[in-house]
C-alpha positions as CSV (number, residue, x, y, z in Angstrom):
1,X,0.4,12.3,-10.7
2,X,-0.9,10.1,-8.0
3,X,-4.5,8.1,-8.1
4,X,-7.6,9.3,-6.5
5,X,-6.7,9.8,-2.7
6,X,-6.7,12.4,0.1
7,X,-3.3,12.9,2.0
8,X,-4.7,13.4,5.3
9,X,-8.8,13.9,7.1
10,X,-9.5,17.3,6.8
11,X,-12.5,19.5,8.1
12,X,-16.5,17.9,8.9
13,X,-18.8,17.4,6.0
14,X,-22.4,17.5,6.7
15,X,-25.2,15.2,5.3
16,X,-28.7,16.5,6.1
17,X,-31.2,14.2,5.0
18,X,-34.7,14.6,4.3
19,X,-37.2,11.5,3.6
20,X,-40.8,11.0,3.1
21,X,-41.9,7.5,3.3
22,X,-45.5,6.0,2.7
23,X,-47.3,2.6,1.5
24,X,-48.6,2.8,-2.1
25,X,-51.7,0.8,-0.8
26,X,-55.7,2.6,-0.6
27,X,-56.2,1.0,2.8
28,X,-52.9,1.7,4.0
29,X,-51.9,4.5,6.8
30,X,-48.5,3.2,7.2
31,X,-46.6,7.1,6.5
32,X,-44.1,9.4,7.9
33,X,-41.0,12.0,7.8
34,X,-37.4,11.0,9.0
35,X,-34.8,13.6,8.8
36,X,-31.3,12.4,9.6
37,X,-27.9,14.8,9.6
38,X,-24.2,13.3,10.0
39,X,-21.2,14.8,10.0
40,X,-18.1,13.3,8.2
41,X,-14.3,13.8,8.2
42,X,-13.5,14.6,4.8
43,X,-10.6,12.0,4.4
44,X,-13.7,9.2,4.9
45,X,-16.2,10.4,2.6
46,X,-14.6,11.2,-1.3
47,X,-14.4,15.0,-1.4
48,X,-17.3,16.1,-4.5
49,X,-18.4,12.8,-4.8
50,X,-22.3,12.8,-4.8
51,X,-22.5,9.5,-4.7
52,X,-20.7,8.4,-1.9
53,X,-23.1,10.9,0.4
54,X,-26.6,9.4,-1.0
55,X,-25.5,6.1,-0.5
56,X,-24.4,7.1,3.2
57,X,-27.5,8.8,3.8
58,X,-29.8,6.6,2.3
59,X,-28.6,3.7,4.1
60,X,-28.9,5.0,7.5
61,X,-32.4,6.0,6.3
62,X,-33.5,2.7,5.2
63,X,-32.3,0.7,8.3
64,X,-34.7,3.3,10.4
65,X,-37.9,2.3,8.5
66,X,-37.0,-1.0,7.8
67,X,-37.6,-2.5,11.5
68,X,-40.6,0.0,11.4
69,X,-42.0,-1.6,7.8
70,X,-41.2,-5.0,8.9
71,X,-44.1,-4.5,12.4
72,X,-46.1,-3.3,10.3
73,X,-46.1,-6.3,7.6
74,X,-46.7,-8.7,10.1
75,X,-50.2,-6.9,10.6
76,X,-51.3,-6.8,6.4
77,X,-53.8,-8.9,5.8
78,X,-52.2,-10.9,2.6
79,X,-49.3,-11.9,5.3
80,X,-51.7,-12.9,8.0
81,X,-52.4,-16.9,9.1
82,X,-48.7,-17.5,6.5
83,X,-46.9,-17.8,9.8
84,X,-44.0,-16.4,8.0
85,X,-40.3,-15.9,10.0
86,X,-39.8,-12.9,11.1
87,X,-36.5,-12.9,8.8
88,X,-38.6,-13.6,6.3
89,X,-40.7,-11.3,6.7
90,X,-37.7,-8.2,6.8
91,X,-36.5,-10.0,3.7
92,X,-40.0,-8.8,1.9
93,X,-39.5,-5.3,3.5
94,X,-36.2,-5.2,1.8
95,X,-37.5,-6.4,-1.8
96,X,-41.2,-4.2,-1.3
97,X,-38.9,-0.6,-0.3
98,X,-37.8,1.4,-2.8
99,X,-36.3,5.0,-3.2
100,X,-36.7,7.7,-5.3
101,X,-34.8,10.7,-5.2
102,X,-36.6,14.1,-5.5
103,X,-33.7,16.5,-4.8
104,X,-30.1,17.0,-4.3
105,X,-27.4,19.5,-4.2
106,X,-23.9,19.6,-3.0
107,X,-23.2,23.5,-1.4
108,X,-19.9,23.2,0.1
109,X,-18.9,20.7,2.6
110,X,-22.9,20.2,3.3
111,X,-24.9,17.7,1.3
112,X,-28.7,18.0,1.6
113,X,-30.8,15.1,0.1
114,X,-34.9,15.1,0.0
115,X,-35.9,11.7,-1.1
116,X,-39.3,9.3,-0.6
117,X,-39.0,5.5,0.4
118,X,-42.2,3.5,-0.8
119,X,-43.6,0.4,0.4
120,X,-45.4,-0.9,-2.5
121,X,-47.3,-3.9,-1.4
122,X,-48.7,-5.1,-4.7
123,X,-47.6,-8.2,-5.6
124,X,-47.0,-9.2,-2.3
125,X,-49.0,-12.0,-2.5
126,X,-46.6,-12.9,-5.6
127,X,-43.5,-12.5,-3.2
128,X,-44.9,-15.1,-0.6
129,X,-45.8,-17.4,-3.1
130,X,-42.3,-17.5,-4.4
131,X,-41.0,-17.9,-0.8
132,X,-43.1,-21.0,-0.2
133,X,-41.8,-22.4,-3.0
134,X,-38.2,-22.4,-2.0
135,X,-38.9,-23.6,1.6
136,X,-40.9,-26.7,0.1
137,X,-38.0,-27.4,-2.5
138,X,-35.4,-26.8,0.4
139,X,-37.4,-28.9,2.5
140,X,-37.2,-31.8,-0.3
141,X,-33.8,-31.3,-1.1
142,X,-32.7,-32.0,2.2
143,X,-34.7,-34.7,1.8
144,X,-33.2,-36.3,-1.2
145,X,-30.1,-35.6,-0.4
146,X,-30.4,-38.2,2.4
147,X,-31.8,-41.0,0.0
148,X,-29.6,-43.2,-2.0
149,X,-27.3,-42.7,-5.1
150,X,-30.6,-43.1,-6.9
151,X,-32.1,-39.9,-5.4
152,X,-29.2,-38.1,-7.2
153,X,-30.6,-37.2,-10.2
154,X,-34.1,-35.9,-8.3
155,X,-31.9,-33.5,-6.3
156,X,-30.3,-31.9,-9.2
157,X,-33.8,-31.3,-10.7
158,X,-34.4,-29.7,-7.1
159,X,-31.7,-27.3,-7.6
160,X,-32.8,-26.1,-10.6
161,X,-36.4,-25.7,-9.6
162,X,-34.5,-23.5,-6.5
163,X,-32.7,-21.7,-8.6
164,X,-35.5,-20.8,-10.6
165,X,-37.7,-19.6,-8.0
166,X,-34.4,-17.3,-6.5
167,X,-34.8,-15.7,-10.1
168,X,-38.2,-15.0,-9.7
169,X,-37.6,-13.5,-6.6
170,X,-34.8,-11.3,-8.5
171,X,-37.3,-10.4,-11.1
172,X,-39.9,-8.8,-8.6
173,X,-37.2,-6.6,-6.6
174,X,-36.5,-5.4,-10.0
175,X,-39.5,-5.3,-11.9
176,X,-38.9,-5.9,-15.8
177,X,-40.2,-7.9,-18.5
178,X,-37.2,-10.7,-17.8
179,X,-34.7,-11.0,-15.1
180,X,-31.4,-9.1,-15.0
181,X,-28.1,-10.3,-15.4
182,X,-25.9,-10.5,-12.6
183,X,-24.2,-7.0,-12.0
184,X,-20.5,-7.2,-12.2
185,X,-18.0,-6.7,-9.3
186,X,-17.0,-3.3,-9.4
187,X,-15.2,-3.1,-6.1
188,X,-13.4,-6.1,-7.2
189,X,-12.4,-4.2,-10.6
190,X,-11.6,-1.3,-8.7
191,X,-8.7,-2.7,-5.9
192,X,-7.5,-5.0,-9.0
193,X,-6.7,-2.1,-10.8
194,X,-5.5,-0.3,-8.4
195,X,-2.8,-2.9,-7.2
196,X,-1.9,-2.8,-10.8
197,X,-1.2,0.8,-10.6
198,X,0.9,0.7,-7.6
199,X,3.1,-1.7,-9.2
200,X,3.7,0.5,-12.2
201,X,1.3,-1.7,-14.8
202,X,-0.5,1.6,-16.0
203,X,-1.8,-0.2,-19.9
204,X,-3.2,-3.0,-17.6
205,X,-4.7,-0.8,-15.1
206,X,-6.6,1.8,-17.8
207,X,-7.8,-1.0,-19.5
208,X,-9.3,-2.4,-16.3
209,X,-10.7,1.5,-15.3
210,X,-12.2,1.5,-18.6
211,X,-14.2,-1.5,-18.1
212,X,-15.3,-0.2,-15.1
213,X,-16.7,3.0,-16.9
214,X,-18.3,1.0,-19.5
215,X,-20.4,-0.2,-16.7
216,X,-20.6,3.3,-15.2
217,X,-19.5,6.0,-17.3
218,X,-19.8,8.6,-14.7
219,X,-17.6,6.8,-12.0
220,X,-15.7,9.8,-11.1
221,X,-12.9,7.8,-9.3
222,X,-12.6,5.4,-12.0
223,X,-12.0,8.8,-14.3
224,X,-9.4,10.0,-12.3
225,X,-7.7,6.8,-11.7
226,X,-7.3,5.7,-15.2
227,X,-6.5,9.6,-16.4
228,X,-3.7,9.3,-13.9
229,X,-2.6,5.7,-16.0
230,X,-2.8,7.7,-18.9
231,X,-0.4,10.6,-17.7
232,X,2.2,7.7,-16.0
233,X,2.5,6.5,-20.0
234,X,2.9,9.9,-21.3
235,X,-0.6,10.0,-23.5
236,X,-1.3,13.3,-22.0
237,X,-4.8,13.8,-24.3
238,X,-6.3,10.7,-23.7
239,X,-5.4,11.7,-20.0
240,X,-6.7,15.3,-20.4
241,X,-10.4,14.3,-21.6
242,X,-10.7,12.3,-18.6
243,X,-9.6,15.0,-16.4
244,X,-11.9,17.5,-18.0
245,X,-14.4,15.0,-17.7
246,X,-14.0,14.7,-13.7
247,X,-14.2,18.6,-12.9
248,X,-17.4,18.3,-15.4
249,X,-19.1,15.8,-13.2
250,X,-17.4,17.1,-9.9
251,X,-16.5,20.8,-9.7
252,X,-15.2,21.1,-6.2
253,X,-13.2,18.0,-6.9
254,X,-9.6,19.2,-6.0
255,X,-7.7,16.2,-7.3
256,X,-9.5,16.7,-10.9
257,X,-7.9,20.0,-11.2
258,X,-4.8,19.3,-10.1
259,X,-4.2,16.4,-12.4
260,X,-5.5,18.2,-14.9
261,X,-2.9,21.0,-14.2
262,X,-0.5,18.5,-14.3
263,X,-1.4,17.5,-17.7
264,X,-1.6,20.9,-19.6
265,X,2.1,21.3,-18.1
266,X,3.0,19.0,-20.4
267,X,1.0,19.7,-23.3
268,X,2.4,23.0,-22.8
269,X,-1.1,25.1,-21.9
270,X,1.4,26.7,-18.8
271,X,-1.3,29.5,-18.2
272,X,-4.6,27.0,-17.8
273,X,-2.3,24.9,-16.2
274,X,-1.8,27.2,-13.7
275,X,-5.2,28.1,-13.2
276,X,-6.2,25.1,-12.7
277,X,-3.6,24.7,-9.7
278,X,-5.0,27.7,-8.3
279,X,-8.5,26.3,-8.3
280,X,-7.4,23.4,-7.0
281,X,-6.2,24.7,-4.2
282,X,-9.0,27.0,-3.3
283,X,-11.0,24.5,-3.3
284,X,-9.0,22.5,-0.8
285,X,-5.8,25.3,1.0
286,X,-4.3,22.3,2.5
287,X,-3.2,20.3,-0.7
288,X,0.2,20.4,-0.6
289,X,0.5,18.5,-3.8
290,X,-1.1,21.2,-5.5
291,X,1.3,23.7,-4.0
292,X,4.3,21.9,-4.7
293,X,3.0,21.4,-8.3
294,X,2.2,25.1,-8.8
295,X,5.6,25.6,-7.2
296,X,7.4,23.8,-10.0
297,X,5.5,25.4,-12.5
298,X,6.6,29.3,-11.4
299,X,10.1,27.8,-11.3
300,X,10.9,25.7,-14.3
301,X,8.3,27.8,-17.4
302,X,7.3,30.8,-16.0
303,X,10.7,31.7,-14.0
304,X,8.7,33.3,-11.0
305,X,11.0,32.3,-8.4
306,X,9.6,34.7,-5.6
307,X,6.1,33.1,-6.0
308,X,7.6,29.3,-6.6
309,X,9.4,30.3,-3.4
310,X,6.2,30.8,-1.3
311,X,4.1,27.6,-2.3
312,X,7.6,25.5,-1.6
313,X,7.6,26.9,1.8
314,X,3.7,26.1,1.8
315,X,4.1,22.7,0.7
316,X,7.5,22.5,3.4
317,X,4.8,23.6,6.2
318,X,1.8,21.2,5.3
319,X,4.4,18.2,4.4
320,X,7.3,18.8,7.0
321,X,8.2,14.8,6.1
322,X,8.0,15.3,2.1
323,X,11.7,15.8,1.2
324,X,10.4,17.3,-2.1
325,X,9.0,19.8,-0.8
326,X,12.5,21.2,0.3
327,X,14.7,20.2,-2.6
328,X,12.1,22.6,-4.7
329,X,12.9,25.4,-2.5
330,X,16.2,24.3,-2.1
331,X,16.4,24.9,-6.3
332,X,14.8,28.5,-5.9
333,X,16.6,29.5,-3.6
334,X,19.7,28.5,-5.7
335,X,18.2,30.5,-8.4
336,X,17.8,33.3,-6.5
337,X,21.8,33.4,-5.0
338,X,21.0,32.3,-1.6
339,X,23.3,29.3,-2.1
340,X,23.5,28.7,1.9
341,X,19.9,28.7,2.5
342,X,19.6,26.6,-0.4
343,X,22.2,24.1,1.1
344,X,20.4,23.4,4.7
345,X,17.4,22.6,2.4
346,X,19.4,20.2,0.3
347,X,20.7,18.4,3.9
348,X,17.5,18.5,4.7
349,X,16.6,16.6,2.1
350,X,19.1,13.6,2.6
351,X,17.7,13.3,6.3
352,X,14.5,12.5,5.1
353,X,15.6,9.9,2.9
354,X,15.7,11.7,-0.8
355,X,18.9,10.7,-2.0
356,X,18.0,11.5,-5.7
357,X,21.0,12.8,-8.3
358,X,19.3,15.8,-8.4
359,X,19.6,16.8,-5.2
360,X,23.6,15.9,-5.2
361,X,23.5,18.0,-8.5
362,X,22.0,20.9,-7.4
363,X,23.6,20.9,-4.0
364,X,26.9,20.4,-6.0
365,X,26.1,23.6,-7.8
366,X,25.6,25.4,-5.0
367,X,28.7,24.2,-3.2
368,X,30.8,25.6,-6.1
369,X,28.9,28.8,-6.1
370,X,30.6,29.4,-2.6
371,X,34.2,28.3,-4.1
372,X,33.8,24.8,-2.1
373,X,35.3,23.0,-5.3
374,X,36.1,19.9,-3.4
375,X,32.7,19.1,-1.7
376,X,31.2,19.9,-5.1
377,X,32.7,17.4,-6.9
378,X,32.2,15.1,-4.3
379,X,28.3,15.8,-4.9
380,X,28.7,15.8,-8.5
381,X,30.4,12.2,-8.3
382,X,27.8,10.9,-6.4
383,X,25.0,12.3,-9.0
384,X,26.9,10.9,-11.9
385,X,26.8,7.2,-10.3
386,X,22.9,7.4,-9.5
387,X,22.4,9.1,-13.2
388,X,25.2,8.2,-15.2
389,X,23.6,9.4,-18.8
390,X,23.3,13.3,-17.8
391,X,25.6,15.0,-19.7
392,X,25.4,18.2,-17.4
393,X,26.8,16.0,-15.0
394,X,29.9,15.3,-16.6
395,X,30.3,19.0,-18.1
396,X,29.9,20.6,-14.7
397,X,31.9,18.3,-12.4
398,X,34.4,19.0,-15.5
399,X,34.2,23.3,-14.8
400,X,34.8,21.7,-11.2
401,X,37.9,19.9,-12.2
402,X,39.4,22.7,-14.3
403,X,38.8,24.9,-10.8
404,X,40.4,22.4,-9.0
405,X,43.6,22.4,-11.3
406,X,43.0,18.8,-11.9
407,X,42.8,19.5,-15.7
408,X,43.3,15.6,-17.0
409,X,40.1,14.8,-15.3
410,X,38.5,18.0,-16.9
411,X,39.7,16.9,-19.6
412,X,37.9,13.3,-19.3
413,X,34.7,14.4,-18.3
414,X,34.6,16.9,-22.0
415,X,35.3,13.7,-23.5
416,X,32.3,12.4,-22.0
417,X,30.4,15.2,-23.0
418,X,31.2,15.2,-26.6
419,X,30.8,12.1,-27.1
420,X,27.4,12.7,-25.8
421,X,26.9,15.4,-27.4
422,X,29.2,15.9,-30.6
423,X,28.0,19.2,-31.9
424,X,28.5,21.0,-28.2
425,X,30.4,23.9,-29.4
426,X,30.8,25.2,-25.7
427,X,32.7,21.5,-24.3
428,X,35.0,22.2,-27.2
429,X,36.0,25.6,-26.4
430,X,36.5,24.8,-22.4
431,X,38.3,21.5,-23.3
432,X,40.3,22.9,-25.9
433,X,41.0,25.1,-22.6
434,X,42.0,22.7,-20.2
435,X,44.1,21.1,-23.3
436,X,46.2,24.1,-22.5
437,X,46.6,24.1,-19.3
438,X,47.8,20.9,-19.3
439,X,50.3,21.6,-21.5
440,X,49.2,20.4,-25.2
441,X,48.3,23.8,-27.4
442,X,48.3,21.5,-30.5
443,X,44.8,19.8,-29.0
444,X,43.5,23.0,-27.7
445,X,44.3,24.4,-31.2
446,X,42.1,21.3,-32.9
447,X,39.4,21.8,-30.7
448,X,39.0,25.9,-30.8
449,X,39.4,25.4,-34.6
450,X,36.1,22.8,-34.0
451,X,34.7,25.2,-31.9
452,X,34.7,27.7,-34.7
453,X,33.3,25.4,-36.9
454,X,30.3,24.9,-34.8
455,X,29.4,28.6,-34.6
456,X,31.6,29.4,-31.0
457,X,34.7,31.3,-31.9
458,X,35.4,32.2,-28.2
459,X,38.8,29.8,-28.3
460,X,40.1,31.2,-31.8
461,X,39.1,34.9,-30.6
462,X,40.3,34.6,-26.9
463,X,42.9,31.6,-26.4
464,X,45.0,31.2,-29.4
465,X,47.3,34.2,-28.5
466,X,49.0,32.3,-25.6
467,X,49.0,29.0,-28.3
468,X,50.9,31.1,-30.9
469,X,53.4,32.6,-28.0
C-alpha cells in the first residue's frame, strides 16, 4: 500500500481547450475564441485527475488574453488621463477576468474543456480608486518612516489604513457581502503529511489529510493518501470508504482500485478484491504493483498458482530491479515442484538487495526439497536470526536436523516450537521421534503419549513398537 504516485511516465495525455472570451460592457467589442491543445506525459499530470488538467489549461489560457486584455484597458475610457503603470494596469486585468466553466469531460487519456473568460469592467472605477489609495498611503509611509521617533505612531496608523485598502481590493476580486478569510495552505498540508507518511507516522498523517478534506472534500489525492494511512494502521474500513470514495470521484484512477483491492484482501472480500485488481490494471497494463498484488492474491487465497505465475513474471518484466517481483514467483514456482527454477529466482533476489527471512525460508525449503539438507539449514539459520519469533522456522530447520542425523539439535528446535506453541500435537509426535533416535524411548514415550492426548496418535500407533522392543 503505497501513497498516491506513478512508478514511471507513461503514454501522452491530451488537453484540448476550448474558450470564449468577451467584456461584459454595452459599448465594448473587446471578444474572441482561443483554442489551445497540449500534450502531457502521464507521470506529470495525475492520471484521472480533473483538476489537475483545468488548472493546466486554464492557465495557459489566461496568460494568452491577459497581455491582450491588458492593451486593451489602457484604451477604456474610465482608465484614461489616470496615467496608471502598466503593472498596474495587468494587476486590474487579473482582478476584472474571470472563468466559468461550461463543459468538461475526461474520455481516455484526452481532456476537452469549453469554458468563457469575462472581463467585467464594472466597478472598475472602484478598483482604481482603491489603487490610488495605497500609492498615496505608500507614498506617506515612506514618508513617515523617515521623520523622528515621533512619527512612529502616524506610521502604524498608515499601515492599517494599507492594510485596509489591500482588503478592499480582496473584496472586489471576490465579490461578497464581506471579505474572505485567508485560504489555508494546502500544498503546505499536503508535503507535511506526506513526509509524515514516509517516516511511518500514519495517525499524524490522516489527521493532517483529513484536514485537508475538510477544506476540500473531493481532493482525490488527499483521499488516497490518507486511505493508504488508514490501511498502514490496519483500520481497513475507515480505509475502504475512502478508497470507494476515490474510484467514485475518479473512475479511471488506477491507484484507487488497486488500494482498494488491497483492502478487501484483508477484509476478506477475495473475489471484489480481485476484480478490482483487474480493473486496475486495464485501466493502466503497465502497473506492476497491481500485478504483483493480484499475483499474491491467486497464490496465498485462491491457490491459482498457474495464473499467480503469469502476473509474477509480468511484474518481473515491467520491474526487472524489484526483488519482489521474483521472490513471488520464486514461491509459485516452489508450489508448483519446480524447486530449481524457484532457486535462481530466490538468488536473484539477494543480488538485488532483498535479504528478507522469507526469502532464506523459502529458498531453505526448496533446498531441502532437492535433499541439499546442509545448504537448507544454512538458509533456515539465517531466517531464524532476521525473524527469530516464527515458529515454522524452528519446526522446519528441526525436520532439517532430524535429516541431517543431528537429532540433539532437532530435538532443541521442537523445544522451541512447543514452547511456542504448547498444544502442537505434530512437534510432539516428530520430537518424541528424534527422542528415539537419540537413544531415550522413555521421552519419546512421554511425548507420543502427549501427542495422543492432543488428538495425534501417529507416535502411539506407529513408533511405540520399536519403544517396547
Amino acid at each position: 500500500m503505497k501513497e498516491s504516485r506513478r512508478e514511471a511516465p507513461g503514454p501522452y495525455h491530451r488537453i484540448m481547450a476550448s474558450v470564449a472570451f468577451y467584456l461584459a460592457s454595452a459599448n465594448s467589442t473587446f471578444a474572441g475564441t482561443l483554442t489551445f491543445q497540449r500534450e502531457h506525459r502521464e507521470g506529470l499530470i495525475m492520471f484521472g485527475a480533473k483538476e489537475e488538467y483545468r488548472k493546466s489549461a486554464l492557465a495557459n489560457l489566461k496568460e494568452m488574453i491577459l497581455s491582450e486584455l491588458t492593451d486593451y484597458l489602457k484604451l477604456e475610457p474610465a482608465l484614461a488621463g489616470i496615467g496608471l503603470s502598466d503593472k498596474h494596469i495587468r494587476q486590474l486585468a487579473q482582478e476584472v477576468l474571470k472563468t466559468e466553466i461550461l463543459d468538461e469531460r475526461l474520455d481516455g487519456t484526452d481532456y476537452y474543456l469549453k469554458a468563457r473568460l469575462v472581463a467585467d469592467p464594472e466597478g472598475v472605477g472602484q478598483a482604481i480608486e482603491f489603487i490610488e489609495q495605497i500609492e498615496e498611503r505608500l507614498l506617506a509611509l515612506d514618508k513617515a518612516k523617515q521623520a523622528a521617533e515621533e512619527a512612529l505612531k502616524e506610521v502604524e496608523r498608515l499601515e492599517k489604513e494599507i492594510k485596509l485598502a489591500k482588503a478592499k481590493v480582496e473584496a472586489f476580486k471576490v465579490p461578497g457581502p464581506a471579505a474572505q478569510e485567508e485560504a489555508p495552505d494546502i500544498s503546505a498540508w499536503f508535503e507535511r503529511a506526506a513526509r509524515l507518511f514516509e517516516k511511518g507516522e500514519y495517525k499524524e498523517a490522516a489527521t493532517l489529510y483529513t484536514k485537508i478534506l475538510e477544506v476540500e472534500k473531493d481532493n482525490v489525492s488527499s483521499l488516497l493518501n490518507r486511505g493508504a494511512a488508514f490501511y498502514r494502521m490496519g483500520q481497513y474500513e475507515k480505509a475502504l470508504r475512502d478508497f470507494e470514495k476515490v474510484v467514485e470521484l475518479d473512475p479511471f484512477n488506477a491507484i484507487g482500485f488497486n488500494n482498494r483491492a488491497s483492502t478487501l484482501v484483508n477484509l476478506g472480500d477475495f473475489h471484489q478484491a480481485l476484480q478490482d485488481y483487474t480493473r486496475a490494471i486495464e485501466l493502466d497494463d503497465k502497473y506492476g504493483e497491481a500485478y504483483r498484488n493480484r499475483g499474491i492474491l491467486y497464490l496465498k487465497y485462491l491457490r491459482d498458482y498457474e495464473r499467480a505465475l503469469e502476473d509474477f513474471s509480468r511484474t518481473v518484466a515491467l520491474n526487472p530491479a524489484d526483488p519482489r517481483g521474483y521472490l513471488g514467483r520464486g514461491i509459485v514456482l516452489s508450489n508448483l515442484g519446480r524447486f530449481e527454477k524457484a532457486l535462481k529466482d530466490y538468488d536473484q533476489v539477494l543480488s538485488l538487495g532483498g535479504e528478507w527471512a522469507i526469502l532464506f525460508y523459502n529458498r531453505a525449503n526448496a533446498l531441502l526439497r532437492l535433499s541439499r539438507v546442509r545448504e537448507a539449514i544454512e538458509d533456515y539459520t539465517k531466517a531464524i536470526e532476521k525473524a527469530p519469533n516464527k515458529m515454522a522456522y524452528y519446526y522446519n530447520r528441526a525436520i532439517a536436523y532430524g535429516m541431517a542425523g543431528m537429532y540433539s539439535e532437532a530435538i532443541l528446535d521442537f523445544d522451541k516450537v512447543i514452547e511456542m506453541s504448547p498444544e502442537h500435537a505434530r512437534a510432539y509426535v516428530l520430537r518424541g521421534l528424534f527422542y528415539l533416535k537419540a537413544g531415550e524411548p522413555d521421552k519419546a514415550r512421554a511425548d507420543w503419549e502427549r501427542a495422543q492426548e492432543l488428538g495425534d496418535d501417529t507416535g502411539m500407533r506407529r513408533y511405540l513398537k520399536a519403544v517396547e522392543l
